[in-house]
N, C-alpha and C positions, 0 to 999 in steps of 0.2 A: 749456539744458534748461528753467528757467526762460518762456522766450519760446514755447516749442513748446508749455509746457501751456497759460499765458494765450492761445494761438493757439485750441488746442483746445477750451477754453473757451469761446472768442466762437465759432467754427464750433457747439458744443453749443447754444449757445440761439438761433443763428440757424435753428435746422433745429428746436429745441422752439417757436418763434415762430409757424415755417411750421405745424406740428400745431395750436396752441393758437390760431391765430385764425380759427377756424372758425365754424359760425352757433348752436353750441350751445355753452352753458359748462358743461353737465354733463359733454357730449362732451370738450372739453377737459380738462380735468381728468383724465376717467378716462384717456385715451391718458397722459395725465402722469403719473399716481399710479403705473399700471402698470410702464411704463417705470422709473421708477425702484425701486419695490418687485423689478423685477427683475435690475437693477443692484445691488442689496443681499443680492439671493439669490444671488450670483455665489460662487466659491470659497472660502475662507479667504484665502490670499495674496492674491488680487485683492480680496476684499470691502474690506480698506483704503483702498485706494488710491479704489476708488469711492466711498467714504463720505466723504475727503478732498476728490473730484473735484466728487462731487456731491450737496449735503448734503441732508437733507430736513429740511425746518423744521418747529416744533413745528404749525403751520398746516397743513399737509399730511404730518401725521402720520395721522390718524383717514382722509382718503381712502388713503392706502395703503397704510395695514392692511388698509381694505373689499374693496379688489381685490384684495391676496394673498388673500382669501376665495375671491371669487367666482372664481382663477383656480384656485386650487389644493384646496380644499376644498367648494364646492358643485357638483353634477355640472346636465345640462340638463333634467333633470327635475325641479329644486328652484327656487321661487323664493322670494329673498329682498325682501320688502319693507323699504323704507328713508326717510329722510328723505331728500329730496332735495341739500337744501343741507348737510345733515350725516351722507352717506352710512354712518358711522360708528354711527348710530343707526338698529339695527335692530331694529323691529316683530316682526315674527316670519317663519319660513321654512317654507314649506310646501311637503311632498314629494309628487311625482304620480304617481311610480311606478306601484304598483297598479293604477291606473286607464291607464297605458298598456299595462300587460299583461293585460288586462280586455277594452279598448272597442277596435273599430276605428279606423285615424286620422283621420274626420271626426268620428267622435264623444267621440273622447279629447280634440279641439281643442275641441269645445263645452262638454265638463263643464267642461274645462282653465280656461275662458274665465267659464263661471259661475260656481266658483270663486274666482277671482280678482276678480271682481268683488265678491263676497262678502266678502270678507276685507280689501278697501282701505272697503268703507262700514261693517265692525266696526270697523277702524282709525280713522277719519273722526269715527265717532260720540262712539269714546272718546274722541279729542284734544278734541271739542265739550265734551263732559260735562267734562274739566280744564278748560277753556280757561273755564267759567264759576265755578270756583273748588269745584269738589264734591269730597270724599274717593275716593280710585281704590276703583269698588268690583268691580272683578273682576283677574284676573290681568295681561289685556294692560295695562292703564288702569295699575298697578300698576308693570309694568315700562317701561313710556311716563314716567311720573312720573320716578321712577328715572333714566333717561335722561338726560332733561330738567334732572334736577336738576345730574348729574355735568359736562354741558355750560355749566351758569351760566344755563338759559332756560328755566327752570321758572316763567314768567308767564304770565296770561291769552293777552296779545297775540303769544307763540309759540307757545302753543297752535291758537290761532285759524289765525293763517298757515299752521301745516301742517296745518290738516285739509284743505286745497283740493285737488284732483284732481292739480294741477300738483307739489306737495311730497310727494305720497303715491305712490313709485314700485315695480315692480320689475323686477328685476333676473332673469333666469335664469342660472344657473350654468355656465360654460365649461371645469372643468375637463377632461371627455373629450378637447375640441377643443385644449385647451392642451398636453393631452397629446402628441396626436398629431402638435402642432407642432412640439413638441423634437424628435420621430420622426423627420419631415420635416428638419429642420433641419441634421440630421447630414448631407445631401446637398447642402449651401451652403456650410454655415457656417465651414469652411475657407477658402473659394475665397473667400468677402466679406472674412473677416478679411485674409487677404493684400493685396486691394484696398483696405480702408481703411486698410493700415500704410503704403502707400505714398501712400497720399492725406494721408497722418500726420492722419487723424481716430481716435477714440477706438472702440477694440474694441467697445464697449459697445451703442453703435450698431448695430450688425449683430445686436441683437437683437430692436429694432425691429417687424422684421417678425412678432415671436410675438405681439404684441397688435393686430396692425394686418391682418392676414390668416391667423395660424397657417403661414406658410412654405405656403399653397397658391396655387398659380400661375393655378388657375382661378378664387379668388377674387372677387369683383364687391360694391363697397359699396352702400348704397344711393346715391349720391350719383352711381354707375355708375364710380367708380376701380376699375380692373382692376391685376392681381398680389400680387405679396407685398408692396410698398412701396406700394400705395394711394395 
């Protein structure tokens, strides 16, 4: 028994290897954070055994809490702005609702888009204004501080690095789609489990496909991988 887990083991991060050396490391990570945050949302009886299999360390804590967010709690009309490298620090979340059941869809995409634009050089400005040592004088600045503090990088020169375009991201919300993954899923997820039991790779895996395509077979990444396994 023993030999079968340490087997399944090395097959786990020969196949998290293949995901994770890809040409983004934010990419990375979120396929990883996910994946595991949903490994953890698994049953009772089995959440053990997963949390045994596959630990999540105090380092990739804060990413996979951010993605149980954005899977399960922010829907595609929200987006949450975030630290890049500390995805777990989030700026503020803004809802666009309204303005989708308002505006036409070229011109919901353009408010959509000023907007946003808006809100990442309020962001930008505040981390400038800390980053030269001034008192937070309004609420974002305030709860940016905050943040900052609780992470240990509450200095000028963490400041500074994230106000740059590249550190100031966001993120839109998947929940609808993650939904209707499970949906989908129910029409595999059988027929894979059987196939991985006899590959004696881990159940787990066959869930995969919920953050990698949502179980849609039409699917297409940018990258142009087509199906549910991308």
């Amino acid at each position: 028994m023993r030999s079968v887990t340490v087997l399944n083991r090395l097959r786990f991060r020969v196949i998290i290897q293949s995901v994770t050396h890809g040409p983004s490391r934010f990419l990375r990570f979120a396929v990883l954070s996910a994946l595991l945050a949903l490994l953890a949302g698994a049953g009772v009886a089995r959440a053990e055994t997963y949390v045994n299999e596959f630990p999540v360390s105090d380092a990739l804590r804060g990413r996979v809490d951010f993605w149980k967010l954005v899977f399960t709690k922010y829907g595609k009309n929200e987006a949450v702005f975030h630290h890049r490298d500390y995805p777990e620090i989030i700026y503020s979340v803004l809802d666009f609702s309204r303005y989708q059941e308002v505006l036409p869809p070229k011109a919901f995409a353009k408010e959509r888009a000023r907007i946003l634009d808006r809100e990442t050089d309020q962001i930008k400005q505040a981390l400038l204004s800390l980053a030269k040592g001034r008192a937070p004088s309004s609420e974002l600045e305030q709860r940016i501080k905050e943040l900052f503090q609780q992470h240990g990088i509450d200095n000028s020169r963490s400041y500074r690095d994230a106000a740059t375009d590249k550190q100031i991201r966001s993120q839109t919300g998947i929940r609808e789609r993650f939904q209707e993954g499970i949906q989908r899923s129910g029409r595999y997820l059988h027929a894979i489990e059987q196939i991985f039991e006899q590959a004696d790779l881990p159940k787990g895996l066959s869930r995969l496909p919920l953050v990698e395509s949502s179980f849609d077979y039409n699917a297409y990444s940018s990258a142009g991988a087509a199906g549910i396994w991308q």
